[in-house]
C-alpha positions as CSV (number, residue, x, y, z in Angstrom):
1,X,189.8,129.4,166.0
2,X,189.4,133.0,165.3
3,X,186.3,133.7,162.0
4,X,184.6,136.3,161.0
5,X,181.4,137.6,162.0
6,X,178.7,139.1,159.2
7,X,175.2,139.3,158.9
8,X,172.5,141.1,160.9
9,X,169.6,139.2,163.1
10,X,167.2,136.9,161.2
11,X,165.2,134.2,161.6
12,X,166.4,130.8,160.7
13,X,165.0,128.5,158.6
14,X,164.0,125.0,159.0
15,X,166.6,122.9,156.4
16,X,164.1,120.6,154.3
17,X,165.4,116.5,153.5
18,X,168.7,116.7,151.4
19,X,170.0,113.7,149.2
20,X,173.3,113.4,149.5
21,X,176.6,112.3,147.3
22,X,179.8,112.7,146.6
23,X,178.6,113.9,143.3
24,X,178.9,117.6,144.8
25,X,180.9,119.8,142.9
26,X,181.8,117.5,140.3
27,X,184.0,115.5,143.6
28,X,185.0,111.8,143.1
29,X,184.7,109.8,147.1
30,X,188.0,109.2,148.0
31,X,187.0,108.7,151.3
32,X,186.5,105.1,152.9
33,X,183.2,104.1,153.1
34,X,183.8,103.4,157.3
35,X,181.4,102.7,159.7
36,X,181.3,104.0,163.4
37,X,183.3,102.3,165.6
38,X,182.9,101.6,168.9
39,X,184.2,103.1,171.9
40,X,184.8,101.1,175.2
41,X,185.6,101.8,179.1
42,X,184.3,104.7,181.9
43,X,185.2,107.6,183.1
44,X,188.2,109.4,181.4
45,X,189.2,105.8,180.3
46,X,191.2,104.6,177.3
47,X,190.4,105.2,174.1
48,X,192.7,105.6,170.9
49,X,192.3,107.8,167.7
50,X,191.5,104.1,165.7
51,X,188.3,104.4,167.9
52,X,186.9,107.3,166.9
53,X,184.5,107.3,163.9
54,X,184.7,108.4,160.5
55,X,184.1,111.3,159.6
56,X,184.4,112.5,163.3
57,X,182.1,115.4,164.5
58,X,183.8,117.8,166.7
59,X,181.9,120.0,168.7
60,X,183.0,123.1,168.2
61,X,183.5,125.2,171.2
62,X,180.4,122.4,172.4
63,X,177.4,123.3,170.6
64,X,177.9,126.9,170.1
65,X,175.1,127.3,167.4
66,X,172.6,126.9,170.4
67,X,174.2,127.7,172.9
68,X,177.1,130.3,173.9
69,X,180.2,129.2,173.7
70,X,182.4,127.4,175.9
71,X,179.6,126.7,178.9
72,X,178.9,123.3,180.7
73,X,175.5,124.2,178.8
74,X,177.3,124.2,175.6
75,X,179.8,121.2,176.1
76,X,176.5,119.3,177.2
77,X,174.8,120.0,174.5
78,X,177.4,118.9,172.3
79,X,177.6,115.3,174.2
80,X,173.8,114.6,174.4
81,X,173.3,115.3,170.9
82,X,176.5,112.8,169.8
83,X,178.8,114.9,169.2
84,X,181.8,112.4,169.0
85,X,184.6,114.9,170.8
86,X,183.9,118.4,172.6
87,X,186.3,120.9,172.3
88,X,187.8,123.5,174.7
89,X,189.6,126.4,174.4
90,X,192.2,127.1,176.9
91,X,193.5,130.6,178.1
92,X,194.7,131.4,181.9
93,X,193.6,134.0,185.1
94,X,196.0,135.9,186.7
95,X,196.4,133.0,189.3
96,X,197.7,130.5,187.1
97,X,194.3,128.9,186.6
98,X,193.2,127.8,183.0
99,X,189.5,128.3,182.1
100,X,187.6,127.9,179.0
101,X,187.4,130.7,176.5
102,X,187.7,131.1,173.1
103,X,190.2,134.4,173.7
104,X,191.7,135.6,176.6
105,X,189.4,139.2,175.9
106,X,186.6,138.5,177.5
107,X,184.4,141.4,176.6
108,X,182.1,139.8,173.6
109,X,181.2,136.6,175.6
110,X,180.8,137.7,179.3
111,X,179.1,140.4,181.2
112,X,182.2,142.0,182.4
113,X,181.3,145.5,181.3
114,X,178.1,145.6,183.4
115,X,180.6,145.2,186.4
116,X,181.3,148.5,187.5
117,X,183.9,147.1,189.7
118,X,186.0,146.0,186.7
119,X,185.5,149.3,184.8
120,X,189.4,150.2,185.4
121,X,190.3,146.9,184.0
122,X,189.5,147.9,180.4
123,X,192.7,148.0,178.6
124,X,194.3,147.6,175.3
125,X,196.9,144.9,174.2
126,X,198.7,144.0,171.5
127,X,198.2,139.7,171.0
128,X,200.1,138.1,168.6
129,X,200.5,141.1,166.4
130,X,196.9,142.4,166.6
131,X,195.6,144.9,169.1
132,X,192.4,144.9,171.1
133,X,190.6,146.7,173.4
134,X,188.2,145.1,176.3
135,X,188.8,142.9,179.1
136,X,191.6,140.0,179.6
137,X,191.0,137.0,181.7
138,X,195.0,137.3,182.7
139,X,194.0,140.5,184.8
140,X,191.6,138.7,186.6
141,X,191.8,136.1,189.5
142,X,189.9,133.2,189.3
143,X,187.8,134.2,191.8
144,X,187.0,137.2,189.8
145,X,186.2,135.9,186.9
146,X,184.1,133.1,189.0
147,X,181.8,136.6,189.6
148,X,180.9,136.9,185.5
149,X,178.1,135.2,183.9
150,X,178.7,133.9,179.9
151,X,177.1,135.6,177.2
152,X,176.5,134.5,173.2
153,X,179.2,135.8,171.2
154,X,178.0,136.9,168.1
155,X,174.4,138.0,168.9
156,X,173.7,139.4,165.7
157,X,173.7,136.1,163.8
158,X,172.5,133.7,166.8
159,X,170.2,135.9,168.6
160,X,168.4,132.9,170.1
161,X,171.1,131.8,171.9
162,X,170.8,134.9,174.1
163,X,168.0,133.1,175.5
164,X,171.0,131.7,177.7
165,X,172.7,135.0,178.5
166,X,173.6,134.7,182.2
167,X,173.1,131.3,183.2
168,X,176.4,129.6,183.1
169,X,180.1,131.1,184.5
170,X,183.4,130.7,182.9
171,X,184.3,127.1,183.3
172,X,187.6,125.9,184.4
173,X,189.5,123.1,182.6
174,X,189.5,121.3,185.4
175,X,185.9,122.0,186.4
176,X,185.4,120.3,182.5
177,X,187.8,116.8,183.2
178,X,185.4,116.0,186.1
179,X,182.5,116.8,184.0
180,X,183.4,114.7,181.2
181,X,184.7,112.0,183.9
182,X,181.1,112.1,185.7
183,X,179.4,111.8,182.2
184,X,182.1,109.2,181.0
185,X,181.0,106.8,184.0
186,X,176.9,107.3,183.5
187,X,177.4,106.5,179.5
188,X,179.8,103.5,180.3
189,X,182.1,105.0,177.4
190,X,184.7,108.1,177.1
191,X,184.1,111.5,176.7
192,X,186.8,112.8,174.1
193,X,187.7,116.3,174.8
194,X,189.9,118.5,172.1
195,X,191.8,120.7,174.5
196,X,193.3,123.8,172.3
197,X,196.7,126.1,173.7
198,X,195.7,130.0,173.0
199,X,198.2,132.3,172.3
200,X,200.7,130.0,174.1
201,X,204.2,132.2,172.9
202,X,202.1,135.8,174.4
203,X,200.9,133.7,177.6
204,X,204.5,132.7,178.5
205,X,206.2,136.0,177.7
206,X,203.9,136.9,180.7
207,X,205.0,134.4,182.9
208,X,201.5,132.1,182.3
209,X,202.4,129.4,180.5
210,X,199.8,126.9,179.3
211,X,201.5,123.9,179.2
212,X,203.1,122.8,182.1
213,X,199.6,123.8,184.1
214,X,198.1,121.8,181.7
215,X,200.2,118.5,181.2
216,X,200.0,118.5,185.6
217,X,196.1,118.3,184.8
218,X,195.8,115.9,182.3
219,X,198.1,113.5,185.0
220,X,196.1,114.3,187.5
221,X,192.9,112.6,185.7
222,X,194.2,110.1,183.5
223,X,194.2,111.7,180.2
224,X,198.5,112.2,179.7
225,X,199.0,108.4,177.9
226,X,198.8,107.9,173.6
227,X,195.3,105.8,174.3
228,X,193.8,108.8,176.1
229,X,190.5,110.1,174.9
230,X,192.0,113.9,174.5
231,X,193.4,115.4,171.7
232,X,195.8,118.4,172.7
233,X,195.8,121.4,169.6
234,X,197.4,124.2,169.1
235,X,198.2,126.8,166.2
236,X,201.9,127.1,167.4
237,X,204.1,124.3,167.0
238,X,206.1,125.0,169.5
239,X,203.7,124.4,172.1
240,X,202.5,121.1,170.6
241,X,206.4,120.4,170.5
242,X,206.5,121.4,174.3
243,X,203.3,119.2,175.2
244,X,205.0,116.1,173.3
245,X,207.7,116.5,176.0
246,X,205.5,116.3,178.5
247,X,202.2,114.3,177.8
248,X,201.8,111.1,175.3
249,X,198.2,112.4,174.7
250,X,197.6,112.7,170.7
251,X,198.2,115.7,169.3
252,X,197.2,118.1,166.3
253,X,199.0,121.3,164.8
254,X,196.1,123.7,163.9
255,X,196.9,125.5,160.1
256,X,195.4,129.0,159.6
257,X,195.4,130.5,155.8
258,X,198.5,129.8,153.6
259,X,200.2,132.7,153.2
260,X,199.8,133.2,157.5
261,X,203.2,132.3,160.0
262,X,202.5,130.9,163.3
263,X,203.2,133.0,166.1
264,X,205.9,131.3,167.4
265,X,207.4,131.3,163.8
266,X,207.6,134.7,163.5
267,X,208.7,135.4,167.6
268,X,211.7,133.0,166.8
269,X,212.4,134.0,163.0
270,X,211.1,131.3,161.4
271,X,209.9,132.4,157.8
272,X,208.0,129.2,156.8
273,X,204.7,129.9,155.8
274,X,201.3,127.2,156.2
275,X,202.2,127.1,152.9
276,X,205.1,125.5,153.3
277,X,204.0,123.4,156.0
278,X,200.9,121.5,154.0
279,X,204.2,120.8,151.6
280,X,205.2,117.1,151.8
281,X,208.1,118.4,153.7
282,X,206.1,120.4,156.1
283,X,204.0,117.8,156.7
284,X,206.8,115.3,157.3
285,X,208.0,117.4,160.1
286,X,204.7,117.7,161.8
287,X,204.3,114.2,161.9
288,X,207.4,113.7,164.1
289,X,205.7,115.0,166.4
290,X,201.7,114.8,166.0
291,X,199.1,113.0,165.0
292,X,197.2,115.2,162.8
293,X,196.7,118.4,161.8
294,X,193.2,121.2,161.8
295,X,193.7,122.8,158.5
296,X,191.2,125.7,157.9
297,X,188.3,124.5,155.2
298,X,190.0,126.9,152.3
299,X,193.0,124.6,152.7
300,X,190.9,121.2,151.8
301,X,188.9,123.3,149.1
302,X,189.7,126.4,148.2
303,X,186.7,129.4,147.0
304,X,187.4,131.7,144.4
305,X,186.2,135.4,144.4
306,X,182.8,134.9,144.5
307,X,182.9,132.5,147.3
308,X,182.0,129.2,145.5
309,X,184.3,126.2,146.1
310,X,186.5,125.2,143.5
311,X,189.1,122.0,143.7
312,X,190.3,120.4,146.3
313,X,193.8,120.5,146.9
314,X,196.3,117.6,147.9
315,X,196.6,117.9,151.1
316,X,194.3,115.1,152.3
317,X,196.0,112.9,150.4
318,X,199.5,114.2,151.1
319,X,198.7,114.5,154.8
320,X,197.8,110.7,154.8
321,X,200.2,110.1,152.8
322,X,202.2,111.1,156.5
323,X,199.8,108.9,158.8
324,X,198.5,112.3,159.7
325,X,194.5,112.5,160.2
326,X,193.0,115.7,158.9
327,X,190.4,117.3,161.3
328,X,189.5,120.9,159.5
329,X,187.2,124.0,160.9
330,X,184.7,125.1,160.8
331,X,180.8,124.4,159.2
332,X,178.3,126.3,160.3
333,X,174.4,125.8,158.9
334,X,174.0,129.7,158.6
335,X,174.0,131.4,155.3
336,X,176.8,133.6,155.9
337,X,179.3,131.0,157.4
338,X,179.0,128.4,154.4
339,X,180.3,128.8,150.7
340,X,178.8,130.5,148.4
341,X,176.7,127.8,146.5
342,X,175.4,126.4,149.6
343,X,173.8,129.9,150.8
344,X,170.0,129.6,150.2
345,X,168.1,132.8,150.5
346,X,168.9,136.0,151.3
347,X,169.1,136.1,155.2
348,X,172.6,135.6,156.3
349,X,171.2,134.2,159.3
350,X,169.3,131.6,157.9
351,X,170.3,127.8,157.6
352,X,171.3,127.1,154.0
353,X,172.1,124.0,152.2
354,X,174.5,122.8,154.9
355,X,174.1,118.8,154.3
356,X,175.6,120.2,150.3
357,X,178.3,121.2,152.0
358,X,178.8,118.7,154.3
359,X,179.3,116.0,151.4
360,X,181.7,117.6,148.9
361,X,184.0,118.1,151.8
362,X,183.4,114.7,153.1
363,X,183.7,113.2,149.6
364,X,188.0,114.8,149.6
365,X,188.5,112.1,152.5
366,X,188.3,113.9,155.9
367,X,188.7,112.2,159.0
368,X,186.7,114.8,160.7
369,X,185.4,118.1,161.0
370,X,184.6,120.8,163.5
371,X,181.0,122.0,163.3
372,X,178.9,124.6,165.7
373,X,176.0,122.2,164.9
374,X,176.7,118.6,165.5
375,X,173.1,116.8,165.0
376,X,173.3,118.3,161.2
377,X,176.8,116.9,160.9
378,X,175.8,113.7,162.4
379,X,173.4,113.2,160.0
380,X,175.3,114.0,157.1
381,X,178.0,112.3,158.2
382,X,175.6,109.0,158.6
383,X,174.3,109.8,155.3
384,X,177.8,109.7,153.5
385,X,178.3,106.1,155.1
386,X,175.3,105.3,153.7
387,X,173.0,104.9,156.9
């Protein structure tokens, strides 16, 4: 899930106790008032989406506020402070292996470009419409890229995190599914993972396809049947389409903004718009063949032009209304990342009134949410259930 960046370097604040409601914004709880659930068996195990509690806390890229990005460091992170699920981002290397990184240009979140050896890698490519320059993890073997340490992303606005510049390399998927089985077995419960397809339509065209490497892993360890504890994402629906074919594993259809097309939409001609697929219609169709969708927050409550939220829309209720969970991105405690009445202070890199925000978009009946910072959504998720 692609965001923007802003803000300069700042030091973060310490957020102060919170009382919480659905009173925020004027909002009325629609959501049930559920308790957590529990979650039994080992290793990669069976689980089902009825297990998993609500609201669910997704680690987002593992605990990214703290750590960079898709790292064991991160995805550990995520897991010892409860995050509930620990997602991954899925792109491949020139071999055919797929490793964990947010985008398949590598340059912001490695330390490719103090590799002089890799200098005449630099290129520029046109991905799904938009062009970049840097370095691409599809002109690289996996023995390559096994040479590059991970670096934090977006310095600027997390400049602690560069604390941890260095330590980890790119993990591969499969180096992940052993990790979570290993951790599965020594907690006596699953460890849900939420495994996304990047640029699936542009991978293919190259001869890299993501699913078919990636259904023969999730075989492999257990984790291809409806009760497995994965859930398999994607921002095409044509590759969600193409896992259902393969896997049973639960599956979500990832909604950017409403007036964007999928990729694969506009490849193949398609003109519907998000708009039209958070229709009923829309929606219907996506539930023949997922589970649930990852809406962006702007589509659960919208901001006007000064940032502030206004109403929520219908689509919770029409999404449900379709036995379809809603599991939107992203929070974020900084300033700059949250609406603007939750932004406390002037530094853009401080934590604002994250818990604030937490509840009002709770309160329009969320089944879960993505967050950078799991122990804050933990909390204000137990706060919302009234524990």
């Amino acid at each position: 899930m692609t965001e923007r960046v802003t803000g300069t370097p700042g030091r973060r604040t310490l957020l102060g106790a919170a009382v919480l409601g659905t009173a925020a914004l004027g909002l009325t709880g629609t959501a049930a008032q559920a308790a957590e659930r529990g979650r039994g068996g080992s290793g990669s195990g069976h689980g089902s989406l009825r297990d998993l509690p609500v609201p669910t806390v997704i680690g987002h890229r593992g605990a990214s506020g703290y750590r960079p990005e898709h790292t064991l460091g991160s995805y550990q992170l995520a897991l010892d402070l409860g995050a509930h699920i620990v997602e991954q981002d899925l792109v491949p290397t020139k071999d055919g292996h797929l490793v964990c990184r947010h985008e398949n240009d590598i340059t912001g979140t490695t330390d490719v470009a103090d590799h002089p050896e890799f200098a005449g890698r630099r290129t520029t490519k046109t991905i799904d419409g938009v062009s970049s320059t840097g370095w691409f993890t599809e002109d690289f073997t996996l023995a390559e890229l096994k040479t590059l340490r991970a670096t934090e992303r977006i310095p600027g606005n997390r400049p602690d995190n560069t604390l941890y510049d260095g330590r980890w390399t790119v993990p591969t998927f499969e180096e992940v599914l052993r990790w979570a089985d290993k951790e599965g077995r020594k907690r006596g419960k699953p460890v849900w993972l939420y495994v996304e397809t990047k640029h699936p339509t542009y991978f293919r065209s190259l001869g890299l396809g993501l699913e078919e490497p990636l259904a023969r892993l999730l075989r492999r360890y257990g984790r291809d049947r409806r009760t497995s504890p994965l859930i398999l994402q994607s921002f095409e629906p044509g590759s969600i389409q193409r896992l259902a074919r393969l896997v049973d594993t639960p599956r979500v259809v990832l909604l950017s903004g409403p007036t964007s097309r999928p990729w694969d939409f506009v490849e193949s001609g398609d003109p519907r718009t998000v708009a039209d697929l958070i229709k009923p219609a829309g929606l219907k169709w996506i539930a023949s063949y997922a589970q649930g969708i990852g809406p962006t927050l702007d589509l659960i409550i919208p901001k006007d032009a000064s940032g502030r939220l206004t109403r929520p829309t219908t689509l919770v209720r029409d999404a449900h209304a379709r036995g379809l969970r809603l599991h939107p991105y992203t929070l974020r405690n900084e300033n700059s990342f949250l609406p603007a009445d939750f932004r406390r202070g002037t530094d853009p890199n401080a934590y604002g009134d994250v818990f604030g925000a937490y509840a009002a978009y709770f309160a329009t009946g969320i089944d879960g949410i993505f967050t950078d910072h799991p122990d804050t959504a933990l909390l204000a998720a137990a706060d919302f259930n009234g524990r």
